[in-house]
N, C-alpha and C positions, 0 to 999 in steps of 0.2 A: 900672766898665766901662760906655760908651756905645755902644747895638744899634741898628742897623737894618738892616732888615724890609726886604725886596725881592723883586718876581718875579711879583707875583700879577698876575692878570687874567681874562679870561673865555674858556673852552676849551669844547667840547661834551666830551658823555660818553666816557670811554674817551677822551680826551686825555690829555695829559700836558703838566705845568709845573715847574719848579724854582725853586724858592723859596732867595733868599740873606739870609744878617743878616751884616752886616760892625761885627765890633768893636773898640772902638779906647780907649785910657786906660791900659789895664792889660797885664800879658800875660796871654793870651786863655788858654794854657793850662796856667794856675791853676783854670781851671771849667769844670765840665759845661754843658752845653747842649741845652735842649729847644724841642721846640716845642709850641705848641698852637695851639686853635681854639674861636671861640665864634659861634654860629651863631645867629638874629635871635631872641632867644626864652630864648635857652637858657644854661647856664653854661657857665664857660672849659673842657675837655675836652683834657686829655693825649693828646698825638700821636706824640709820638717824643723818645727823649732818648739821649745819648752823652756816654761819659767820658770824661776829660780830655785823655788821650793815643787817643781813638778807639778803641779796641779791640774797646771793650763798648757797645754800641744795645741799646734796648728800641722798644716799640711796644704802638701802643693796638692790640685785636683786629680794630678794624675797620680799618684801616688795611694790619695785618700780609700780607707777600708785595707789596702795593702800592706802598708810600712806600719809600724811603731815605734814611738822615739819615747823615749825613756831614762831616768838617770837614777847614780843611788849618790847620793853627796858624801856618805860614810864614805867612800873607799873612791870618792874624784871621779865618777864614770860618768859617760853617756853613751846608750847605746840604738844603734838602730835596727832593729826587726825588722825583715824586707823578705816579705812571703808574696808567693805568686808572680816570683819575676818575668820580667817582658825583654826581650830581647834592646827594645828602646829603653831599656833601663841600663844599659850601659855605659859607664860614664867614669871618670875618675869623682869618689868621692870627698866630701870635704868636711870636717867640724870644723866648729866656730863657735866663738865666745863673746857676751859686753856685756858691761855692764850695765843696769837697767831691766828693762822686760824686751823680752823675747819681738822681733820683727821677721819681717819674710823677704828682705832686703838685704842683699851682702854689703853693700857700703855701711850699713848698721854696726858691722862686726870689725871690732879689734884684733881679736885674735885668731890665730888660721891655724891649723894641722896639715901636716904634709900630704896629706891626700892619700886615699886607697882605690886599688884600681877594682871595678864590679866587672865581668864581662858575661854576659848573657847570651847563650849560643841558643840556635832555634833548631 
């Protein structure tokens, strides 16, 4: 399955943006989907992920109450709700795809998107 990564841009604090990965090759719900972030410095960091048929989301702690993640399997989307940004929330973001259910672990994941960039000005 081929991902990409849409949405990002540059918001002040306490903005909000929605982040999309549209995917296409395969049927999309066959696999969980996460996101992450890696931020100039730092390693990839688990943001949010959902299972196949949507039911079930996780989240990272700092995120939790803030972000939504989301998908609609008609039309191949995932998407991510990111309300209340923090300047520490800037980072290049990431989708990801496997097969299976949903993990909070990037080695978990086969499939990557190019990444979008968030930058959160204070």
């Amino acid at each position: 399955v081929q991902l990409q990564a849409s949405g990002g841009g540059l918001v002040q604090a306490g903005g909000s943006l929605r982040l999309s990965c549209a995917a296409s090759g395969r049927t999309f719900s066959r696999f969980a989907s996460g996101w992450f972030r890696q931020a100039p410095g730092k390693e990839r960091e688990f943001v949010a992920a959902i299972s196949r048929n949507g039911y079930s989301t996780y989240y990272a702690d700092s995120v939790k109450g803030r972000f939504t993640i989301s998908r609609d399997n008609a039309k191949n989307m995932v998407y991510l709700q990111m309300n209340s940004l923090k300047p520490e929330d800037t980072a290049v973001y990431y989708c990801a795809a496997r097969e299976g259910g949903p993990t909070i672990t990037n080695y978990d994941y086969d499939y990557w998107g190019q990444g979008t960039l968030v930058t959160v000005s204070s």
